[in-house]
N, C-alpha and C positions, 0 to 999 in steps of 0.2 A: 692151320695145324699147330698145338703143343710144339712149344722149339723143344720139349726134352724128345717130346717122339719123332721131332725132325730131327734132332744131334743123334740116337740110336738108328734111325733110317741111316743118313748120311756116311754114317761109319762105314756102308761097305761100300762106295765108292772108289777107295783106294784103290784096287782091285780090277777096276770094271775099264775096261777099253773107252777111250774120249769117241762120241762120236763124229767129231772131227767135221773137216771141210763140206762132208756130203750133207751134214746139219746145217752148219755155216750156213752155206748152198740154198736152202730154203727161203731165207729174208735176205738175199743178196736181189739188189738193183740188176735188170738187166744189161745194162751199160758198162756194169763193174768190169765184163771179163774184155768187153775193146780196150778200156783202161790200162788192165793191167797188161795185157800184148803192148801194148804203146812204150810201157815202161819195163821191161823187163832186164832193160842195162841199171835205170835207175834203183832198182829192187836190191840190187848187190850191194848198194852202199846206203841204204834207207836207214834213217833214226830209228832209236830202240825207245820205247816206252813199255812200261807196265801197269796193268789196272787192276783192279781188287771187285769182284764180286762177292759182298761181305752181308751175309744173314745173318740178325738177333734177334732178342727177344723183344717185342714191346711191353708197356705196363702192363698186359695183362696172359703175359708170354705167349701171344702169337708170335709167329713166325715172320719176320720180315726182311727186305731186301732195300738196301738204299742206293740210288741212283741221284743224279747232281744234273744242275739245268744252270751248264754255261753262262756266263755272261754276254751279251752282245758287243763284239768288236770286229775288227775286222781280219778275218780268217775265216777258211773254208771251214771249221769247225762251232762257229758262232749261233750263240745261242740253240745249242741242240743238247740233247737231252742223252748223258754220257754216264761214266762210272766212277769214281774218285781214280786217280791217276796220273802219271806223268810222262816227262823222258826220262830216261836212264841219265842222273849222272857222274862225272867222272868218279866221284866220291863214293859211291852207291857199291857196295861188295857183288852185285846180285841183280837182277830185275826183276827178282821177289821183295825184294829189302827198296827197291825203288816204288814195286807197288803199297808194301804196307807206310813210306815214307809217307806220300805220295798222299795216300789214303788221312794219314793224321794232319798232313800240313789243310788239306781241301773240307776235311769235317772235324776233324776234331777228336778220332778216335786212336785213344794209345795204341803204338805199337806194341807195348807186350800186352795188351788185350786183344790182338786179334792173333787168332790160330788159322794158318794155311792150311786145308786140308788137301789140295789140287793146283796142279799146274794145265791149264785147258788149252786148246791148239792155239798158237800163233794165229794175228792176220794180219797183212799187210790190206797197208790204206793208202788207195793211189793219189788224191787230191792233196796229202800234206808228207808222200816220201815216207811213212812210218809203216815199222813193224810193230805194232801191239801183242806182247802176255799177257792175258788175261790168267788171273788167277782167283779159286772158288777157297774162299776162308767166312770163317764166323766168329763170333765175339762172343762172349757167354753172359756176359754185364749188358745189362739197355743201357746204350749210348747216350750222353750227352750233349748233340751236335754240337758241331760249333764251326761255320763255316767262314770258308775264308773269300771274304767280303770283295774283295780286287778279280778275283775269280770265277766266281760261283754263286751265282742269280737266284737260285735256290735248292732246296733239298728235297727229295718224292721218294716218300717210304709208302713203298708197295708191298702188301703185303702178297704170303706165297700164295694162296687161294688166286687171286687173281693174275699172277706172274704164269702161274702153269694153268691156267683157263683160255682153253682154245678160243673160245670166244672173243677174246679181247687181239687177236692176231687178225688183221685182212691187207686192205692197199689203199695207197691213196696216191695222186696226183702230187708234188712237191715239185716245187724250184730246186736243184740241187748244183754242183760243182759246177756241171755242164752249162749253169746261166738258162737253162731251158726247165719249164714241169715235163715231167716224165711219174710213170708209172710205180711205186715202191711199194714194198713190203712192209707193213708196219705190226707195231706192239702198240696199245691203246692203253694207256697204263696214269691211272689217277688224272683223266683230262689231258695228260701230253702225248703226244705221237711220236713214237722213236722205231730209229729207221738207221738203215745204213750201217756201220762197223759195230754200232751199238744193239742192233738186231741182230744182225747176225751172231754176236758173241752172245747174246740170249739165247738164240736157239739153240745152240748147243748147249748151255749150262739147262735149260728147259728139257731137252732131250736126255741128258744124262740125271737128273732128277728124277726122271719120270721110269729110269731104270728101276729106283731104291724106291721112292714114296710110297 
């Protein structure tokens, strides 16, 4: 899609009800809801992070969406395929101003070139004690990445055609938290498989897209 006829699509969003958890719900691992029953004392005191779901134009102004592929270390979050993002911190006015921080230090795109147009539902992630914002903003400039190297493995600019193609959504077998393969939900998206807190905050930016487009 034209990003000018995605930015006049977009526009009424404001507007329009998040579709929330029951979206989420879709690419959620079965295992997720024993998890969070387990943890429901920890939940009250969970890290804050915020993350940036951030649409631009490419050279040739399609529409597109960038996503980041972790580096490999050791944490429950390793080498998986996530959103530019961070924790909230102390310094941070906001965990909107933590996502768009966040967003510049991980690729490289100014923060007064990106426009929030959406704050999208919270989700708590049981394997690392986080509550993730997600938040739906665009850039109006084609980006210049620039990733940060200690961090961030690499960068996967998907474009919208394929982000909202049902096709590209089914399941796979994965290793996950639990040390065991189990069954998940996945997005098929430029050769990587993404899955987990990172699917689920897809579906619902994919659901509420699919309101406007």
């Amino acid at each position: 899609m034209n990003f000018d006829t995605f930015l006049k699509s977009i526009s009424k969003i404001e507007h329009i009800p998040l579709p929330g958890h029951e979206s989420q719900l879709k690419m959620s691992p079965k295992y997720r809801i024993e998890l969070i029953e387990k943890q429901r004392e920890l939940m009250k005191y969970s890290k804050k992070a915020g993350v940036m779901a951030l649409f631009y134009p490419d050279q040739d102004h399609s529409t597109m969406l960038i996503l980041i592929l972790r580096k490999t270390y050791k944490g429950v979050h390793s080498a998986q395929v996530g959103f530019p993002g961070g924790k909230l911190e102390p310094e941070d006015p906001s965990l909107e101003y933590a996502a768009l921080r966040e967003t510049f230090e991980e690729v490289g795109v100014p923060i007064e070139d990106m426009e929030v147009l959406k704050a999208l539902t919270k989700l708590y992630i049981p394997p690392s004690n986080f509550t993730v914002y997600p938040f739906l903003g665009v850039t109006h400039k084609t980006p210049q990445f620039l990733k940060q190297d200690d961090e961030v493995e690499d960068l996967i600019e998907v474009t919208l055609a394929d982000f909202v193609n049902d096709a590209h959504v089914g399941s796979e077998m994965l290793m996950t938290s639990l040390e065991k393969e189990v069954e998940v939900p996945v997005f098929k998206l430029n050769g990587h498989t993404v899955w987990g807190a990172t699917a689920m905050m897809l579906s619902e930016i994919k659901d509420l897209l699919k309101k406007v487009l």
